[in-house]
C-alpha beads as a LAMMPS data file, in Angstrom:
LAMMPS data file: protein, C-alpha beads

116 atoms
115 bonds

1 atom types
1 bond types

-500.0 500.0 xlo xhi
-500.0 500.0 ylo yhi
-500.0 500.0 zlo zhi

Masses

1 110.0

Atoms # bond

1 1 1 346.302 190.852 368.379
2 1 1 348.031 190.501 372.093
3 1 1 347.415 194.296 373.591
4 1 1 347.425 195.508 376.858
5 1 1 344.321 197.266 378.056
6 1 1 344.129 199.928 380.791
7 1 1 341.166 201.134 382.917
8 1 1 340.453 203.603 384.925
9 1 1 341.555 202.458 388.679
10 1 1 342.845 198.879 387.791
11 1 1 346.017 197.441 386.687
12 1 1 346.802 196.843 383.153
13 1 1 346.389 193.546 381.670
14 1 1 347.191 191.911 378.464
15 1 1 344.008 190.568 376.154
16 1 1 343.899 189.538 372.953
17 1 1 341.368 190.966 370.297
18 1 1 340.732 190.886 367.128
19 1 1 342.680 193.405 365.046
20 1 1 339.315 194.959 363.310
21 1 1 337.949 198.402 363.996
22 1 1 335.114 196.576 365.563
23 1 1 336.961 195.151 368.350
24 1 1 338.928 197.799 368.822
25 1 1 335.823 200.102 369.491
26 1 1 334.609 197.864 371.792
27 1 1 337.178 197.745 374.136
28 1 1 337.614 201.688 374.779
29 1 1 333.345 201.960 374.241
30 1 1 333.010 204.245 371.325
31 1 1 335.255 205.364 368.356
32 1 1 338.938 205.175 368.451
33 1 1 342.178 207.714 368.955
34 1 1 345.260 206.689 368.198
35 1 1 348.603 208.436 369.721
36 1 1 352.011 207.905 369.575
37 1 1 353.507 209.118 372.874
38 1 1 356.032 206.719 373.327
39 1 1 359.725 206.522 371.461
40 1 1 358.879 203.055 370.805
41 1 1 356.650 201.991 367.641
42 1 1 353.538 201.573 370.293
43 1 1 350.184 202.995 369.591
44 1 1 347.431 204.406 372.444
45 1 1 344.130 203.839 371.313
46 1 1 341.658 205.470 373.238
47 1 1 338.655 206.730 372.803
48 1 1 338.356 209.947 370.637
49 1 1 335.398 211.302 372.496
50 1 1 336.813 210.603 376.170
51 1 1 336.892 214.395 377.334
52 1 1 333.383 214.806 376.058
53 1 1 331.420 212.229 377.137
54 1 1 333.023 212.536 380.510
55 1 1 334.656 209.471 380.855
56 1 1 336.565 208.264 384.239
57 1 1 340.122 210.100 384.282
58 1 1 342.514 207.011 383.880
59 1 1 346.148 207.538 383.768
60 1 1 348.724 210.880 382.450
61 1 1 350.686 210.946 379.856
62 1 1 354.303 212.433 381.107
63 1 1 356.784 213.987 379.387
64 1 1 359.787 211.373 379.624
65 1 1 362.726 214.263 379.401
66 1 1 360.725 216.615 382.198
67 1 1 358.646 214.082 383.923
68 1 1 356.305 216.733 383.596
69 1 1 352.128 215.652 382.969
70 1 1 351.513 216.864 380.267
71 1 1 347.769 215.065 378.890
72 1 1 345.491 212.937 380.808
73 1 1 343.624 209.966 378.854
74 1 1 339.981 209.662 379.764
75 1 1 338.077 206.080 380.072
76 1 1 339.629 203.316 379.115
77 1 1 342.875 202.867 376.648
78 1 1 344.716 199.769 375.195
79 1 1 348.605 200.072 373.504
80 1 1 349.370 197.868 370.689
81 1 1 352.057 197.542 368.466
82 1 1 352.275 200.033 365.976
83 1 1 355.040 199.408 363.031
84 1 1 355.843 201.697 360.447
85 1 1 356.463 199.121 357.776
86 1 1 352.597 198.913 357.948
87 1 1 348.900 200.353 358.308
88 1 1 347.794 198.126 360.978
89 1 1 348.300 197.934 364.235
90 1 1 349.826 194.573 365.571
91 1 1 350.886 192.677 368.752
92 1 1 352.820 193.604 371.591
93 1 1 355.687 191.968 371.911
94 1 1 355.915 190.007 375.939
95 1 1 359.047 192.961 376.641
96 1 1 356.599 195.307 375.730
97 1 1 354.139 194.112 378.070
98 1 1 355.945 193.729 380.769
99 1 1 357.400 197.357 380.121
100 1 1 354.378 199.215 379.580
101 1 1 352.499 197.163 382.537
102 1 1 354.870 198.792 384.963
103 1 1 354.744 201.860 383.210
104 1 1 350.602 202.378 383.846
105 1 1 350.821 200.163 386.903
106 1 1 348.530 201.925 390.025
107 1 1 352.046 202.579 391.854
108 1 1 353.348 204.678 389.080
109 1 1 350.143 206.261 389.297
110 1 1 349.905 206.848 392.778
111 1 1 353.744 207.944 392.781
112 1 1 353.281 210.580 389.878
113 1 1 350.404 211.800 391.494
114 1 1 352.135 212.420 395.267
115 1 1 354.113 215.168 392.869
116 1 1 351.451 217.046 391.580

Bonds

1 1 1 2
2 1 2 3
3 1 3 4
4 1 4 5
5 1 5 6
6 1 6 7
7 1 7 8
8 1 8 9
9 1 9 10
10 1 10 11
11 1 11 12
12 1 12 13
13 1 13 14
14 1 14 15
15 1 15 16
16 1 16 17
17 1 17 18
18 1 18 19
19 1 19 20
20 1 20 21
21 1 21 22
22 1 22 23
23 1 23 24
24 1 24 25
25 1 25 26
26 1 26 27
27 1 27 28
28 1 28 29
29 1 29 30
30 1 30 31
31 1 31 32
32 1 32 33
33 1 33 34
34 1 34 35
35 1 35 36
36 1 36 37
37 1 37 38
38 1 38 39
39 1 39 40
40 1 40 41
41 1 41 42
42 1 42 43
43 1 43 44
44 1 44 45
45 1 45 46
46 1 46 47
47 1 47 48
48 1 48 49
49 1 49 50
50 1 50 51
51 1 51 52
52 1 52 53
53 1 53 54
54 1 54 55
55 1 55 56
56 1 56 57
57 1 57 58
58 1 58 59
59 1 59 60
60 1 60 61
61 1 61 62
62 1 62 63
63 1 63 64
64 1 64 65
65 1 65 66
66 1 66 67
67 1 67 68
68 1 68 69
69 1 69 70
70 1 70 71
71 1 71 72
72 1 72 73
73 1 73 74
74 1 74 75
75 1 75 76
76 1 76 77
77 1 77 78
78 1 78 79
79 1 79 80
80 1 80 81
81 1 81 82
82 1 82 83
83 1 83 84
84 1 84 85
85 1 85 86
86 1 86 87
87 1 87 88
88 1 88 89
89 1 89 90
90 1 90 91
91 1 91 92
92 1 92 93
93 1 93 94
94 1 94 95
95 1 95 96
96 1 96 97
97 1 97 98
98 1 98 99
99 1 99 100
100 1 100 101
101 1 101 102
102 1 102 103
103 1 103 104
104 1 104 105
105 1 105 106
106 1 106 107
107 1 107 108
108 1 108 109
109 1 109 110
110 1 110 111
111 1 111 112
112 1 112 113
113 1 113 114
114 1 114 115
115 1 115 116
């Protein structure tokens, strides 16, 4: 499965895992999270105990009508494709990674934070 993965204070990158529950634990270190914040069919997986373990804050989650933060994901995430016609998780497509790389890229980052 082609993903993109996001860490705390890097850019994203695309990767490609296996799609078990195995591989996705491993890359966000611990049990998974998904959430749909996006109007496309693209899943954040993150991991579930983030707040609580006290991992690194990594990027916000912003409301795209307000522009407004309105969650922050802690430790490390990945998105991957998410469609509704089934229960697993699949591929990005390469428009979806080059969207959703400048989406969580450091600049956008760096720019949302300047407001805040």
């Amino acid at each position: 499965m082609r993903i993109l993965i996001v860490e705390p204070g890097s850019e994203p990158y695309p990767a490609e895992i296996g799609d078990s529950l195995e591989a996705m634990q491993s890359v966000v270190g611990g049990l998974i999270d998904a959430v749909y914040p996006f109007e496309e069919r693209i899943a954040l997986i993150c991991n579930d105990e983030g707040c609580l373990l006290n991992l690194p804050t990594n990027r916000p989650l912003v409301n795209p009508e307000t522009g407004e933060i309105y969650d922050v994901v802690q430790g490390t995430f990945f998105l991957c494709g998410a469609p509704e016609s089934s229960e697993h998780f699949t591929s990005l497509t390469e428009e979806e990674l080059a969207k959703f790389s400048k989406e969580f890229s450091l600049s956008k980052l760096l720019y949302l934070l300047s407001f805040t």
